[in-house]
N, C-alpha and C positions, 0 to 999 in steps of 0.2 A: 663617167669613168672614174677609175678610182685615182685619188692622188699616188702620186709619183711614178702616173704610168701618161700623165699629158699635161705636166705643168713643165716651166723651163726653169732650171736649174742653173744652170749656165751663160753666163753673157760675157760675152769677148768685149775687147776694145785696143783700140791700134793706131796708126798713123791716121789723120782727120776721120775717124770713124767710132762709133760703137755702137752697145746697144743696149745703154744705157745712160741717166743724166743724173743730176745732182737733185734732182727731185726724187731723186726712189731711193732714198737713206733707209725706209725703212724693209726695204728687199735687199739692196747690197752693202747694205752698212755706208758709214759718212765715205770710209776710205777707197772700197771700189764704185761709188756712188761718185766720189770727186775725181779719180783715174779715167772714169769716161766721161765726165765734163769735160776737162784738160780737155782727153783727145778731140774731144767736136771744136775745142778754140783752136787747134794746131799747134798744141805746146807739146815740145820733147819729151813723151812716157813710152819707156819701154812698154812691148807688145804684150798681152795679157788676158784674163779671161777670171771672173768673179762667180764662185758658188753663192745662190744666194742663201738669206738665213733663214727659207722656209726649208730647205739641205740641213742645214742644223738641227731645227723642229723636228723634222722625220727624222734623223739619226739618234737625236735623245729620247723620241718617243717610240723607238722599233730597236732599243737593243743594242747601237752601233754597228746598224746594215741602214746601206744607201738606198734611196730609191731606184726602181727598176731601170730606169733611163739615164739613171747618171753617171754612170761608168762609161758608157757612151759617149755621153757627153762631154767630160771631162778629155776621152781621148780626143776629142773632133776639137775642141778647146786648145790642145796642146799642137795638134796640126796646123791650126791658124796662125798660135806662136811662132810654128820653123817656116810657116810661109813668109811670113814676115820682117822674121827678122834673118830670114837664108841660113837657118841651121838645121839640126837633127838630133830629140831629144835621144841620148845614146847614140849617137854617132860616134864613128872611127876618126872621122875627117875634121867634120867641124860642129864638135858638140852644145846643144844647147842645154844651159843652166838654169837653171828656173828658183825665184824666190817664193817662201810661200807666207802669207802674213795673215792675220785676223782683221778681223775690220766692223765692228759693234755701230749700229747705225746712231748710239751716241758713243763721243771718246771716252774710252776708258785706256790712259797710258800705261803702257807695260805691263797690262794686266792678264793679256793672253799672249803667245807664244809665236815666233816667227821662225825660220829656218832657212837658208841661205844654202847657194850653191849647188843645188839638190842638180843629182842627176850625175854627179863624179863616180867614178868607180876605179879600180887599178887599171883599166883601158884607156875611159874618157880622159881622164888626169894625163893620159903621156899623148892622147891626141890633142888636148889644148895645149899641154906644151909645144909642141911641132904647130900648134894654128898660131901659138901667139911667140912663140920663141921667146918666152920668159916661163923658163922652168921654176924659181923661183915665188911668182907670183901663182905658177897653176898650183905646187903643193902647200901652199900657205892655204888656196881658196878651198884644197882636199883637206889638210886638217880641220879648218872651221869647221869645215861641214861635218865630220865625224862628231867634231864633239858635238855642235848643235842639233845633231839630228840623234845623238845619244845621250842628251840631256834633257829635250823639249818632247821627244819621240818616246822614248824607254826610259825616262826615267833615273837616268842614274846623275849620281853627286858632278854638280861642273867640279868641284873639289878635286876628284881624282886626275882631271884631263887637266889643272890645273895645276897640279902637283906635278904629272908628267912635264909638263912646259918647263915648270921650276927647275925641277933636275936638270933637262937639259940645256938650259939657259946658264946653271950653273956649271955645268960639267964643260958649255965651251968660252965661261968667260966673260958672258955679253949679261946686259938690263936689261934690255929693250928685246920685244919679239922682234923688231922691225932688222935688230942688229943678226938675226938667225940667218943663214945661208940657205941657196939651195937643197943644197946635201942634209943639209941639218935640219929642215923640215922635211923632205922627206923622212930621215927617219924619226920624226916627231911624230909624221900621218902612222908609221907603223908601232909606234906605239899608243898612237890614240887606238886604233884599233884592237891593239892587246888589253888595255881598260876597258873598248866595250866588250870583248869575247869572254874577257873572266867578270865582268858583271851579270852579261846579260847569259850565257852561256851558247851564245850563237856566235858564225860569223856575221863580219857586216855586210848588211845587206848589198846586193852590186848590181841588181834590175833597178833602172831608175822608174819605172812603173810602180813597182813595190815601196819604191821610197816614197811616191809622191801619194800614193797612195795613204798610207802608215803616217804623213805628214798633215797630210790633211785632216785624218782622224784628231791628230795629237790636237791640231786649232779647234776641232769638234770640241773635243775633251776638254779644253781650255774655258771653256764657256762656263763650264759648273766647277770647276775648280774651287779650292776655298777662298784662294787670293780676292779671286772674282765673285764671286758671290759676298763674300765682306765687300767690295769697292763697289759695289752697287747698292749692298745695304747702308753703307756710311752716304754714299751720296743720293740718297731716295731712288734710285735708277728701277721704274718697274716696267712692264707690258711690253717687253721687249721676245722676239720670236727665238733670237740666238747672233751667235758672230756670221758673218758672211766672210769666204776665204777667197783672198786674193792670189792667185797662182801668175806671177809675172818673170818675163826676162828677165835674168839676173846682167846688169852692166857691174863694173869694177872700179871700185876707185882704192885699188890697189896690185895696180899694173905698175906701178914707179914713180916716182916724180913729179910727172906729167896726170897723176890722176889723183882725186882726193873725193870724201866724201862732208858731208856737214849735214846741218840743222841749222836756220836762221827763220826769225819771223819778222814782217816786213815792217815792224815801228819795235818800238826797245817794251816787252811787256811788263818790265817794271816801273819804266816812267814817261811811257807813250809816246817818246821822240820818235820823229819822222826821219829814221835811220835805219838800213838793216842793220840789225840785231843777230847776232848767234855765235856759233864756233866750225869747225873744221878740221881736220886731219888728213895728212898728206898721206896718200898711201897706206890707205883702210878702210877698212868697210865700216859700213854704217850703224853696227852694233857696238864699235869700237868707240864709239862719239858716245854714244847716252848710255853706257854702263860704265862708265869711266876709267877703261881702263888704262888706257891713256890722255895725257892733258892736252886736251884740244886746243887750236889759237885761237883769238878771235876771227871774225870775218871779214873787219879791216884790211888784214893781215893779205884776202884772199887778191886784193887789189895791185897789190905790190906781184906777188908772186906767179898770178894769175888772172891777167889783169881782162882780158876780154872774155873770161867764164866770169868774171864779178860783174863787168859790166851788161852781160846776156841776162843773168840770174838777177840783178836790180832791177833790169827791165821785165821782167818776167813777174817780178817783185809786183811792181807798179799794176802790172795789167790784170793780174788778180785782183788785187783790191777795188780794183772798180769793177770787175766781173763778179766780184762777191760780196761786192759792199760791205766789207771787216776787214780787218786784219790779218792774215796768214801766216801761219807755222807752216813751213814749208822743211822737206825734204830732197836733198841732191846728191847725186854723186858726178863728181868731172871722168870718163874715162876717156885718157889719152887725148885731154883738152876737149872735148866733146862732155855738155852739160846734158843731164836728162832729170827730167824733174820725176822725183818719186813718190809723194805726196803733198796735198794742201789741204790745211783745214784749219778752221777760223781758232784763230791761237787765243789759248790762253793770257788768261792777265790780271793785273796789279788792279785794285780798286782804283788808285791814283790815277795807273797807266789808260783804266777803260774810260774812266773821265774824259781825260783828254784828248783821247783817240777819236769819242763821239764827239766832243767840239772841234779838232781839227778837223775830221773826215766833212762834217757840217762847211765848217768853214772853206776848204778844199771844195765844195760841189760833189763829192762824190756822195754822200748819202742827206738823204733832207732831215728833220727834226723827226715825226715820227718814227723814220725806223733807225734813228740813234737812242731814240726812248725805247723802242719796243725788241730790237735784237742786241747792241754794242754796249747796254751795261745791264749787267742781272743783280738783281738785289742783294746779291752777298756781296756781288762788290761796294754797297753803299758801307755794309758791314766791315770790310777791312777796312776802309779810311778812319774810321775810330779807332784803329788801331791802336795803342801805345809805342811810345818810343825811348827808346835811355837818355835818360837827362845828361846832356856831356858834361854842361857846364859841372855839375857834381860829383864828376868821375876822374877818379886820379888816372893817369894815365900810366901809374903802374899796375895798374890792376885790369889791364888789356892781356890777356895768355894769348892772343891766338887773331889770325887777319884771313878769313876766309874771303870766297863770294857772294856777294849780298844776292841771294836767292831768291828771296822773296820777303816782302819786307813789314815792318811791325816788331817790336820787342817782345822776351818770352822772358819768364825769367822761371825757374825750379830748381826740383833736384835731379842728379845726372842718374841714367839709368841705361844699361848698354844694350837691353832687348829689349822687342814687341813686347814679350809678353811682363816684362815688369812695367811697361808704361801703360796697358793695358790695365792690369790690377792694381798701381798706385791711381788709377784714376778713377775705377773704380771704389777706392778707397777717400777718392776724394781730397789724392795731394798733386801739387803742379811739379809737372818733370819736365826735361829737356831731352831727348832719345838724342843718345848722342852714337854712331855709325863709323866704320869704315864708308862704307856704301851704302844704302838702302838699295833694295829690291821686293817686289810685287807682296812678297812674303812681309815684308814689313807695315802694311799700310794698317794694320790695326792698331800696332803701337804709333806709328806716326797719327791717325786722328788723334788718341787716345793725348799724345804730349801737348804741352803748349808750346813747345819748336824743336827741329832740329838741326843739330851738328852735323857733320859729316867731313873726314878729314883727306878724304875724294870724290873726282867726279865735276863737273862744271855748271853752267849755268843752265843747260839741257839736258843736265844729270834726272835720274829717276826723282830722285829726292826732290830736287829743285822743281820739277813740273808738276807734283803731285801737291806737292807744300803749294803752289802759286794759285793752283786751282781753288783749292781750301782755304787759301786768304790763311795760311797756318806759316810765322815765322820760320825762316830758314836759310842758317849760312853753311853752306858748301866748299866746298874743294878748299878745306883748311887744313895746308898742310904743315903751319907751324906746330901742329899736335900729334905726337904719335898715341896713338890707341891701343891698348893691352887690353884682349878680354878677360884671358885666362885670369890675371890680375885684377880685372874690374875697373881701371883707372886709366886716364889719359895722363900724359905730359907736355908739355914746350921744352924740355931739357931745364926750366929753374923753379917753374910750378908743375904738383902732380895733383891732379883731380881726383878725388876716388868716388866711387859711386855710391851717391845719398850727398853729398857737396852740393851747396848751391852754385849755381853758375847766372848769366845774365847773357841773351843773344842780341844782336840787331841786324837782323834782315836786310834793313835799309843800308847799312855800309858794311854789312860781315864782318865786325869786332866780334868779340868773344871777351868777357868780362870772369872774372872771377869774383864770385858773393852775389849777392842780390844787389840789384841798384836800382836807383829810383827811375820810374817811369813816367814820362807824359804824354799827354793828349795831342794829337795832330791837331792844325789849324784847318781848316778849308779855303779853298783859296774859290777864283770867282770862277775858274771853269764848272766847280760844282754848284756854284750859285745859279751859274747860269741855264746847266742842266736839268737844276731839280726847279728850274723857271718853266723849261720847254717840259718838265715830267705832271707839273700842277695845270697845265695846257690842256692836254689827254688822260684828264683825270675827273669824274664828276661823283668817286665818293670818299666821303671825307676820312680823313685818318685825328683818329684823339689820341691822349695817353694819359696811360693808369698815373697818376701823379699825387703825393700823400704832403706834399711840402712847398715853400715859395720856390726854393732853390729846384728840385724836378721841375716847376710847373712852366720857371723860366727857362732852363733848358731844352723843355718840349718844346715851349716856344720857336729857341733859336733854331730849331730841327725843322720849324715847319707846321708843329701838331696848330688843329684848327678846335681845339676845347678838350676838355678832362672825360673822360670815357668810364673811368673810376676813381674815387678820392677815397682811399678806407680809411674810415674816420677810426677805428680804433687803432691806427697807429701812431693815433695821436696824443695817446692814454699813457705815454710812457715814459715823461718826465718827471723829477721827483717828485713836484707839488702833485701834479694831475694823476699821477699813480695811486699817490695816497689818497686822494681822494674818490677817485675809483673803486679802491680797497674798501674803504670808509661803507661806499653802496653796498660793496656785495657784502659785509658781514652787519649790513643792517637789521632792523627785525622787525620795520614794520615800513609802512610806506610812506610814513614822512619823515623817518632817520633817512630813506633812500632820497627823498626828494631834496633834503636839507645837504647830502653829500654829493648829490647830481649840481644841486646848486652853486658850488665852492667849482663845481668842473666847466660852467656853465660860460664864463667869462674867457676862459681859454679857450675852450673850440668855438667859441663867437669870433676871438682874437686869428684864430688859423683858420678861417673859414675869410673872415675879409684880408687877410693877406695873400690866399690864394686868388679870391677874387679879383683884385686891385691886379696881381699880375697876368691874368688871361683879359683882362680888359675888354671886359662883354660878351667874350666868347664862353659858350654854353660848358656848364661843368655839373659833373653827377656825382652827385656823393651818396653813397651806401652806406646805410644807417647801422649800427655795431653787429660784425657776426659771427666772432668765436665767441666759443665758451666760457663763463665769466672764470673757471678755474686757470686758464690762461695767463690771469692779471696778479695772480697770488703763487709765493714762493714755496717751492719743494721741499730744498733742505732744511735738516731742524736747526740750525744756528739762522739761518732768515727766517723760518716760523714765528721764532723766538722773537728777534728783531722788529721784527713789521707786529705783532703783535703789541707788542711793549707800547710801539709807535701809534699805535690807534687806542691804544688805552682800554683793549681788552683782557680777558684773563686767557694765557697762554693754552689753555686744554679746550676751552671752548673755541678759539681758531683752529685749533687742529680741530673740531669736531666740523668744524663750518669749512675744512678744506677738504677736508673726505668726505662730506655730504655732496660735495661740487664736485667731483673725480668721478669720472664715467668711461665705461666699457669701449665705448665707440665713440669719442666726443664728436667726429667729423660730423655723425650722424645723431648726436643729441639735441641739448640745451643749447642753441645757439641761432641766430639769425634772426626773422622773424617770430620767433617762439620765444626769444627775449622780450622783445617788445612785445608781443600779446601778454607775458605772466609779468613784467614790469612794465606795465606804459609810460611810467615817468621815463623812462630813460630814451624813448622816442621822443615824449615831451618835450627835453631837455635840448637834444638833439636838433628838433624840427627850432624849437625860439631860436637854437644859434643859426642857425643857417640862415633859416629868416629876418633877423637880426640886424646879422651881419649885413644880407643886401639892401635891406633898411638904410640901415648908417651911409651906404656907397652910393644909394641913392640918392641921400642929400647932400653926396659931393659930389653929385654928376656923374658918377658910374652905373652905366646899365648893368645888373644883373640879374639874369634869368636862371637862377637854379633848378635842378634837377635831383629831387629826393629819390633812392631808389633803396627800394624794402627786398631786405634778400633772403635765397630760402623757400620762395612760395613754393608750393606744393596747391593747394587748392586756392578757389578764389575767396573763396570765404577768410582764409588768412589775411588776404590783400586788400580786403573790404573793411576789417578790422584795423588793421595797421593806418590804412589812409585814413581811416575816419579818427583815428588820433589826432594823425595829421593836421586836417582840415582844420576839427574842432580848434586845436594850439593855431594855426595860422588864424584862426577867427578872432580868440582870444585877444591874441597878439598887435595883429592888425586894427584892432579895437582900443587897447592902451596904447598905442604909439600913433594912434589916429591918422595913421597912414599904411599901404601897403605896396608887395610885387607880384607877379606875374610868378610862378612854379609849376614844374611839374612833380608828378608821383607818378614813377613807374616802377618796375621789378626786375630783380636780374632773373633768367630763366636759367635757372642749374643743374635741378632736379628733373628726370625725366618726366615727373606725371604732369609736370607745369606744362612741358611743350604738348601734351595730348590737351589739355584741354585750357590750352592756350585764346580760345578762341574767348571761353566763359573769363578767363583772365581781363581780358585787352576790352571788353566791356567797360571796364572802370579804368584799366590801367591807360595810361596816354602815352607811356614809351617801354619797350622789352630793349634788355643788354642780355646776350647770353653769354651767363661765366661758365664756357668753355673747362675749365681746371675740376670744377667741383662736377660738370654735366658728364665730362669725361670723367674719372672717378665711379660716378654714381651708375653709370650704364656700364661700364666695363665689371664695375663688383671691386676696380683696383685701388687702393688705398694710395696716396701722391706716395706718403712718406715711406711706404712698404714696396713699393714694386720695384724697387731698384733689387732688389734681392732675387729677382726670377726675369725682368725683363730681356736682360742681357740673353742669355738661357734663349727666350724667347724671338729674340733678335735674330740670333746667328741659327736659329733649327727652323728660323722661316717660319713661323706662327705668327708673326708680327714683321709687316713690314718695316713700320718703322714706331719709333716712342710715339704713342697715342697724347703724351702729357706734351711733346713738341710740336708733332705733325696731326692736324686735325684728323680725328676719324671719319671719313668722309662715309664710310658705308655707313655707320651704326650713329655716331655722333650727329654724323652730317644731315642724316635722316631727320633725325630732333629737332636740327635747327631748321631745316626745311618745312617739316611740318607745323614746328613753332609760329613760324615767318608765314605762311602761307594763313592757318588758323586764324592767327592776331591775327591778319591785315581784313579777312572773310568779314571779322568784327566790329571790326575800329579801319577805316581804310586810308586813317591818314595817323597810324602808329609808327613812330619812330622803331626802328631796332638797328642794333648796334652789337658788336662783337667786343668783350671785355677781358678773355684769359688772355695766356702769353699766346695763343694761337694767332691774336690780334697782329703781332709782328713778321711771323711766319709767310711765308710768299705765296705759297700752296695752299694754305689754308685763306689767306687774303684774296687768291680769284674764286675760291669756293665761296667765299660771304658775297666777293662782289655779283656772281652768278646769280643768288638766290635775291638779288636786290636788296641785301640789307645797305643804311643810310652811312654806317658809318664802323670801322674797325677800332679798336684802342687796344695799346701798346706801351712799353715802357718805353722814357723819352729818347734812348739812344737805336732804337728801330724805331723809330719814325719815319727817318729817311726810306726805310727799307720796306715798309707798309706802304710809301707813298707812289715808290715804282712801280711797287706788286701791283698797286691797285691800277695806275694808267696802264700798264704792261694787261692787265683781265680787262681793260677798257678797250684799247685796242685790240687787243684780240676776239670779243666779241665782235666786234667789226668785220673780222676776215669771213 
């Protein structure tokens, strides 16, 4: 039969029952997926029922018409609701209200749309007043829902429903919505409703069918939104079916006093204290808290004032975490002393915070070492602990404007910019900004990736801004409200400094200062819970992580990272101090091949010198170095005042250098004169090359130092290239080996860059003894995209959905990935004890690291500060092959 005439759509959940678990995220999304776990433990969730998101599927792929059975469904959905909770959706007597939320089977916060109270009309509204005898509290929960269902529904500006408030907040005197009367919201309900009639040109709707209806489309709708489709393409989010909609009983925690709503998660996600964490609001709804329109307290606070809902919800705290083995962000509201829990799901966190949380939770008995390696910290959080931070010691402490909430933590430091879209285009421009906000909202999250932190002079700690920045490891201080904000003007103030936009500023996450000017930043320390984690991470881990390293100083820092040998050393970065330049120079404007030999030779003693200093610091551990592979036009100056100079300097005539710099100037250099095509039309410069290296582990060998170097020739294209190159090689190591009447142990192998190397990869790996593929140039060369040109159309690219994500970041696994597979596969057919190893920045990448670990390659390499973050990726594709 055909779909949407005998699949189920629909799944309820209620007091110990449903019919669903927390295993089917990817049919009810994480959020109705964790409302019918709850109910099967016997915890307090309103009564409910979840569309799932193959209802999505068939809505975006038929037009926005449901399937045949689910209108059906939906009502028999809504019937189980008044059975349960003893109401009647449109009842006289005693009506029931229904919430309606989205719920993506991964979290995406505030990304799609909710709606609240549904089911009020001019009738229900005066029979809840008469069931609850707080008139008061019914037409507060009738105006939300006008706006909300006329801002998330139809469309129109909250601006206007917000303007109306203003008026009448001023017209009777009061700040606070909370300070409005009865009387006074009423007629605030009848003027929300005059904003939707003259927008929308209707009345508002008053069948609560039609509402719920009309609501559920809008969370449809929400799924391809722009917001949401940006927040999926910044966070790689793919193969997802749609949101699944949660249709639940609305409770109140703004009945009075006696009732309050919050957000807390059950350890602090900034610095993984074993504390509830979060905020609260007496007498408000739950939208109230995380758009901040009002300052929430903490939940401290909620012990004093309420003290056996703090105690039921801490315990309730507890019992999650050992049913879910993480952390939980949790949702609640108290109505009339009475706690109902309204979500849980494994909260976001600080790099610091996840550290810790895995070694307490460890420590505690609740989760064992594996699955603290494998679900409780993800590789970006290794990424935020290298954070930077403001040097205090260096900061005047007049030059603090501003004391927000430390949001999320790590310093930023740019220039102010008051919208998305300017931090968006300054970054594609390539300068560092701060997005500085009244609020952030869903709308904003382009410019928020786009900054290096943001401001925000409202809102809390479980503000949009705040959980969106935390997720991202992206600095951000909140609810600072020593700063008034003017858009129109462009400029914030504290009443004695005014920022205006293009000003530099300074953030810290970590304590929510606000700095005016740039200030110096440094380096976190690590402390021993991460020593001790990335102990338990090299446990469940069997392939090795390197990094790209050009210096003693990286080579020791990879070191302290963990890296287990050099994956790449580019040795022409080492061409570019004054003496070794100019002797460089000296080569290329030689003219015959013992000028080049006699200029190779003055260069000879230096990369001997930097070849055993790198050695001495990896201390036997395996290191590759790639023998010269740009263009020699690269080592020689542009402008005619340096023409001039360097010429003078080498003691040529100034018109024959220029003839010898435009004879080197090429149309394509990525794809010319370069790599192993250096070395084939100069072989002294392999020569040169191959003595240092060999040399070098000569000399460390008669101090006791084992080293095994690894030559690798880049470029290949055919094997006949690589046959030529090694047998240079060889021949110099013969030579050499010969006058120094001793020798080492080396390899020769190749990077694979070039697509036609990995086709006949296999004719390669015959002679070669190890493959690295440079990832940057193989992407590049299969896409047709140039690195340093595609920033001018990716973007483009990006957002129109042609490209999931940067090819030059995230491995191309269909096309790229293919290469390396067939590369990996071929070599090994040939040679079946060929080393291969991953050498671009893809090396660091997480997504890209279980892709190599998949294909069994030996080893990834990376720059030194992802090392950490290769090292988890790769036990995290360890363990997961396992499952």
């Amino acid at each position: 039969m055909s779909k949407g005439t005998t699949e189920q759509y629909v799944f309820t959940f209620g007091a110990g029952s449903a019919e669903g678990n927390r295993d089917m995220k990817q049919l009810l999304g994480g959020k109705g997926a964790n409302l019918a776990e709850m109910c099967m433990i016997g915890l307090p969730v309103p009564a409910g029922f979840t569309i799932s998101t193959t209802a999505c599927e068939y809505y975006s792929s038929n037009n926005g018409a449901w399937p045949s059975t689910m209108k059906g469904a939906v009502k028999t959905g809504v019937e189980f609701i008044e059975k349960q909770m003893d109401t009647g959706f449109g009842d006289f007597e005693h009506p029931l209200l229904l919430s309606v939320r989205s719920g993506a089977a991964v979290s995406m916060p505030g990304m799609m749309d909710t709606v609240l109270n549904l089911g009020l009309n001019d009738k229900t509204v005066e029979a809840l007043v008469r069931h609850t005898g707080n008139k008061r509290f019914a037409y507060d929960s009738y105006r939300r829902f006008i706006d909300m269902f006329g801002c998330v529904v139809m469309g129109i500006s909250h601006d206007l429903f917000e303007h109306a408030l203003e008026e009448l907040k001023k017209r009777a005197g009061v700040t606070e919505d909370t300070d409005l009367d009865e009387n006074q919201l009423m007629d605030l309900a009848d003027r929300y409703k005059a904003v939707y009639r003259k927008a929308t040109g209707y009345m508002f709707p008053s069948d609560p069918y039609e509402q719920l209806e009309k609501a559920i489309n809008a969370v449809f709708n929400s799924w391809n939104s722009s917001r949401a489709i940006k927040y999926r393409r910044i966070n790689h989010i793919q193969g997802l079916l749609g949101t699944a909609v949660n249709v639940q009983a609305m409770v109140y925690g703004n009945m009075g006093d006696d009732s309050a709503t919050g957000v807390c998660f059950t350890r602090n996600p900034s610095t993984g204290e074993n504390k509830l964490y979060g905020e609260f609001l007496i007498n408000a709804q739950g939208e109230d808290v995380v758009a901040g329109i009002r300052t929430p307290r903490d939940i401290d606070a909620l012990r004093e004032v309420m003290p056996d809902s703090y105690d039921e919800l801490y315990s309730i705290g507890r019992n999650l975490e050992q049913h879910y083995g993480n952390m939980q962000d949790i949702e609640f509201t108290i109505q009339k002393g009475t706690l109902y829990i309204l979500q849980t799901r494994s909260g976001k966190r600080t790099g610091h915070s996840a550290i810790r949380i895995a070694t307490d939770m460890v420590d505690e008995g609740i989760v064992n070492r594996e699955r603290a390696v494998k679900v409780l910290v993800e590789p970006g959080h290794l990424d935020q602990l290298l954070h930077p931070q403001i040097d205090e010691k260096n900061v005047d402490s007049g030059s603090i404007i501003g004391q927000g909430l430390p949001a999320s933590p790590g310093a930023a430091v740019g220039q102010v910019v008051f919208s998305s879209e300017k931090a968006e285009e300054a970054a594609q421009n390539g300068n560092p900004v701060i997005l500085v906000r009244i609020e952030t909202s869903p709308e904003d999250v382009g410019g928020m990736s786009a900054a290096e932190g943001i401001l925000t002079s409202r809102g809390g700690m479980t503000s949009h801004a705040a959980v969106v920045a935390r997720g991202w490891g992206k600095p951000c201080v909140a609810g600072c409200g020593d700063i008034y904000i003017n858009y129109q003007r462009g400029s914030f103030t504290n009443g004695r400094s005014t920022i205006r936009e293009g000003d530099w500023i300074s953030i810290d996450g970590t304590n929510g200062k606000v700095y005016e000017g740039e200030k110096e930043v440094v380096k976190p320390e690590l402390d021993d819970n991460y020593r001790r984690f990335m102990d338990w991470v090299d446990q469940y881990r069997d392939m090795q992580v390197r990094t790209n390293a050009d210096t003693p100083e990286d080579s020791a820092k990879a070191l302290e990272f963990g890296a287990e040998g050099i994956g790449l050393c580019r040795t022409e970065h080492m061409f570019f101090g004054e003496e070794r330049i100019r002797a460089i120079r000296k080569m290329i404007v030689s003219d015959s091949q013992e000028q080049r030999k006699d200029a190779l030779a003055e260069l000879l003693p230096f990369q001997k010198k930097d070849f055993i200093d790198i050695f001495k610091v990896m201390k036997g551990k395996p290191v590759t170095i790639r023998l010269l592979d740009p263009p020699l036009h690269e080592f020689l100056p542009d402008e005619p005042d340096e023409v001039k100079k360097v010429a003078g300097e080498l003691g040529v005539r100034e018109f024959e250098f220029v003839q010898k710099v435009r004879l080197l100037r090429e149309f394509n250099p990525m794809l010319g004169h370069r790599g192993c095509r250096l070395g084939i039309t100069y072989p002294e410069i392999t020569e040169m090359q191959t003595r240092a290296i060999l040399d070098a582990a000569i000399t460390l060998k008669k101090e006791g130092i084992e080293v095994i170097p690894e030559i690798m020739i880049p470029l290949i294209g055919t094997p006949q290239e690589f046959r030529s190159q090694k047998l240079v090689i060889d021949n110099t190591a013969s030579d050499l080996f010969d006058e120094l009447n001793d020798s080492v142990e080396y390899r020769v192998g190749t990077m694979i860059e070039i697509p036609r190397a990995a086709l006949v990869a296999d004719q390669i790996a015959k002679d070669a003894e190890f493959f690295s593929f440079g990832t940057n140039d193989l992407t590049q060369m299969t896409f047709g995209y140039s690195r340093d040109d595609a920033g001018k159309f990716l973007g483009e690219y990006l957002s129109e959905g042609i490209l999931q994500a940067d090819p030059f970041q995230v491995l191309d696994i269909e096309g790229v990935g293919q290469l390396v597979e067939l590369g990996t596969k071929r070599g090994r057919e040939a040679r079946s004890d060929l080393k291969v190893g991953i050498c671009g920045e893809h090396g660091g990448e997480p997504g890209s690291v279980a892709f190599c670990y998949q294909q069994g390659l030996d080893y990834v390499s990376c720059s030194p500060f992802r090392v950490p973050v290769a090292r988890l990726a790769a036990a995290q594709a360890c363990l997961g092959m396992k499952d």
